[in-house]
C-alpha positions in Angstrom: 16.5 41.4 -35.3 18.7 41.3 -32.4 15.7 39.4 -30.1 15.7 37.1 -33.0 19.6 36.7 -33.0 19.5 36.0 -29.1 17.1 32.5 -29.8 19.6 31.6 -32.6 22.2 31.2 -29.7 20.1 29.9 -27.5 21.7 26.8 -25.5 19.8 23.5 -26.5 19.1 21.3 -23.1 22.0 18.8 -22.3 20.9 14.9 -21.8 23.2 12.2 -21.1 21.3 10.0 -22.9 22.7 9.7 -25.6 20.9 6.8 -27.7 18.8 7.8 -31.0 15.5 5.9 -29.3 14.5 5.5 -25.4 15.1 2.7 -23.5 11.4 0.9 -23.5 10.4 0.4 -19.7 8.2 -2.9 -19.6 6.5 -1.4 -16.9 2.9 0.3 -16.0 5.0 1.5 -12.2 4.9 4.9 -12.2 7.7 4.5 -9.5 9.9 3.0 -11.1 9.2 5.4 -14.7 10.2 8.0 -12.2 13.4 6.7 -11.2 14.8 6.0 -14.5 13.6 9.5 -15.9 15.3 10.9 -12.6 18.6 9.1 -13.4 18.9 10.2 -16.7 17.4 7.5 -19.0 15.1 8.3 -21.3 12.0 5.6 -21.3 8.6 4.9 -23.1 6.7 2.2 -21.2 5.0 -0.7 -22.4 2.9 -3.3 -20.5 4.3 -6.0 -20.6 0.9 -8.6 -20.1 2.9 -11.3 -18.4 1.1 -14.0 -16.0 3.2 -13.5 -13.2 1.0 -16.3 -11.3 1.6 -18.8 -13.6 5.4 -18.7 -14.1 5.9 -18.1 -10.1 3.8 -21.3 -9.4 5.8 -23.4 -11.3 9.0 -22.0 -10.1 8.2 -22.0 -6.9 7.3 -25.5 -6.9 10.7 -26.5 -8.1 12.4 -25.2 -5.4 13.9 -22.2 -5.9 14.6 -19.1 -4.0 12.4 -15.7 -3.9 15.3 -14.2 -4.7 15.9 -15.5 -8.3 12.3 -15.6 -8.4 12.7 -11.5 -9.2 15.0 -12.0 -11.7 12.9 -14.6 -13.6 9.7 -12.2 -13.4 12.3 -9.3 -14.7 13.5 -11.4 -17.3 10.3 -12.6 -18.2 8.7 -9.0 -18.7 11.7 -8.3 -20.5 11.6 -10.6 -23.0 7.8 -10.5 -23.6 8.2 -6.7 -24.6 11.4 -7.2 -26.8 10.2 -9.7 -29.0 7.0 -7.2 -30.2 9.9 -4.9 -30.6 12.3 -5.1 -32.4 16.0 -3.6 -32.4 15.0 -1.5 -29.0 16.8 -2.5 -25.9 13.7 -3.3 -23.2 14.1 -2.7 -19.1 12.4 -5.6 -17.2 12.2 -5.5 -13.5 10.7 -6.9 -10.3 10.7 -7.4 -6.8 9.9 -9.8 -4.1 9.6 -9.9 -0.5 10.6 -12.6 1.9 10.6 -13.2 5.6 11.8 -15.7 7.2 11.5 -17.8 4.4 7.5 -17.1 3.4 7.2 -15.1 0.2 5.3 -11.4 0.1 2.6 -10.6 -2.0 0.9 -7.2 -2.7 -2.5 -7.2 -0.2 -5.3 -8.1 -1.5 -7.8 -5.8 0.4 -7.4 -3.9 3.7 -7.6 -6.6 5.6 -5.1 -8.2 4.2 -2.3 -5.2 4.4 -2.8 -5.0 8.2 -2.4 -9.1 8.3 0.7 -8.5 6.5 2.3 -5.7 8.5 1.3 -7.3 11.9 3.2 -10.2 10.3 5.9 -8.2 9.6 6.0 -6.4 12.7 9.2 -6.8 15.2 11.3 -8.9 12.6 13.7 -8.1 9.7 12.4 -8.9 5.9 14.6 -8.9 2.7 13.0 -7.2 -0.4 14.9 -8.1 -3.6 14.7 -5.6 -6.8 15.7 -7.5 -10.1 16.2 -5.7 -13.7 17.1 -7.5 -16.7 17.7 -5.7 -20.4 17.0 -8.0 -23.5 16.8 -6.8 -27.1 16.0 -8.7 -30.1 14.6 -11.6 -27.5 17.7 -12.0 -25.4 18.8 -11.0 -22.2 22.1 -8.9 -22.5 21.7 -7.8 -18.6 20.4 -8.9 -15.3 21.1 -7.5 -11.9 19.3 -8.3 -8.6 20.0 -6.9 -4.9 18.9 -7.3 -1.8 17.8 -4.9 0.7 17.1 -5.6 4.9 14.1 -4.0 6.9 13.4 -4.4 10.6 9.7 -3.1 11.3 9.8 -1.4 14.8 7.2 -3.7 17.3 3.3 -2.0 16.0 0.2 -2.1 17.6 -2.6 -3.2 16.2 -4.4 0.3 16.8 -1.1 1.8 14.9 -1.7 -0.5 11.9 -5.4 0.6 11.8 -4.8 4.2 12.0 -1.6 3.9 9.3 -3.7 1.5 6.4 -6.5 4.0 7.3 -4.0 7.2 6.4 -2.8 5.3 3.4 -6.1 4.5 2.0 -5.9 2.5 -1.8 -2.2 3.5 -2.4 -1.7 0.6 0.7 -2.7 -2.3 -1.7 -0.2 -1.4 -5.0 3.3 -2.1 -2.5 4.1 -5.4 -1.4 4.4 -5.8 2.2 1.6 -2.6 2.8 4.0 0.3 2.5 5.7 2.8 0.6 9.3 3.6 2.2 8.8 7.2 0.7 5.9 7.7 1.6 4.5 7.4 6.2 5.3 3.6 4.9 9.0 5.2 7.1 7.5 5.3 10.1 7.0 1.7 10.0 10.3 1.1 10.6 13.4 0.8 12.8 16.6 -0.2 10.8 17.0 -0.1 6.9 20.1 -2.3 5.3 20.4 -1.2 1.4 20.0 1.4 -1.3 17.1 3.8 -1.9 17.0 2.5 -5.3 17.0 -1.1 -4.1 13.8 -0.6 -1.7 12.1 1.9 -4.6 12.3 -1.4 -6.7 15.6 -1.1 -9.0 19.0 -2.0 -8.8 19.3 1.4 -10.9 24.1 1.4 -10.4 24.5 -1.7 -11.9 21.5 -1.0 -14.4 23.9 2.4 -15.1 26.9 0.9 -15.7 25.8 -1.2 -18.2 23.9 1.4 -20.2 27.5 3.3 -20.0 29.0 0.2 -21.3 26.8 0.4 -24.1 27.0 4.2 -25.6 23.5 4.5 -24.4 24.4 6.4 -21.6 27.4 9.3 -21.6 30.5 8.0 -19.7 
């Protein structure tokens, strides 16, 4: 009797989400699932089987910046998701990579990572992390910033030792690394948030969850 007592009181675990349903994370990155669920905000993830390809291209074409290029794609993925559901707030996000003007996509192969970190090497790049929230197929929040990385000067028998030590993992990051990862030791100077490089600009993405009782405040 008194073991059963002692569960009645037991403390239930403390969240500060506070929504009746998860935020729906139009997302297959297990990096960025991780941050949210870190910070607090309950997700379920959905794919969200956009052609990034074909709106970039288009985009592109018109002239506009990599920069609001990531919040398209964010929006994009957003949107896609929300309109097959219904009534649930959906997280879109992406992120680009410029330097010195040339976009950044993820390697193709091997090959390609150490062409794009020899590229990258000695000089400062700019990766920008957009995240957009639309429910009921509109966008009710979008957010991008910027982050600055100089690469330290690399050999070319560094780069083939490092893509070596990455293996696989090397081809799912644009640019060829993974800050949290040895992708650190590629570098000499870092300008921005953690979140930002990770691939989220999760503060403003928290304020406006607060703003909208989804989050305690």
């Amino acid at each position: 009797m008194v073991h059963q007592e002692n569960k009645k009181f037991e403390k239930m675990p403390v969240s500060l989400w506070i929504a009746s349903q998860p935020i729906i994370l139009a997302s297959t990155s297990r990096t960025r699932h991780a941050l949210v669920e870190a910070a607090g905000i309950v997700a379920q993830t959905r794919s969200p089987d956009v052609d990034e390809r074909a709106i970039e291209e288009p985009f592109m074409a018109s002239g506009a910046s990599v920069k609001d290029l990531a919040l398209l794609l964010a929006c994009e993925k957003a949107l896609a998701v929300s309109q097959r559901e219904p009534g649930r707030y959906v997280l879109g996000a992406d992120q680009t990579l410029e330097c010195d003007g040339v976009q950044f996509h993820k390697p193709a192969d091997t090959n390609a990572a150490k062409a794009h970190i020899a590229a990258l090497s000695g000089r400062t790049h700019h990766l920008h992390s957009a995240a957009a929230v639309a429910c009921d197929g509109e966008v009710v929040f979008k957010a991008v910033t910027t982050a600055s990385l100089t690469m330290r000067v690399l050999s070319d028998e560094f780069i083939a030792r490092y893509v070596a030590a990455t293996g696989d993992a090397i081809l799912s990051s644009v640019g060829g690394y993974q800050i949290e990862g040895i992708g650190v030791q590629l570098f000499s100077r870092i300008i921005g948030d953690h979140f930002t490089i990770l691939g989220l600009p999760l503060l403003p993405l928290i304020t406006f969850l607060r703003e909208r009782s989804l989050l305690a405040s």
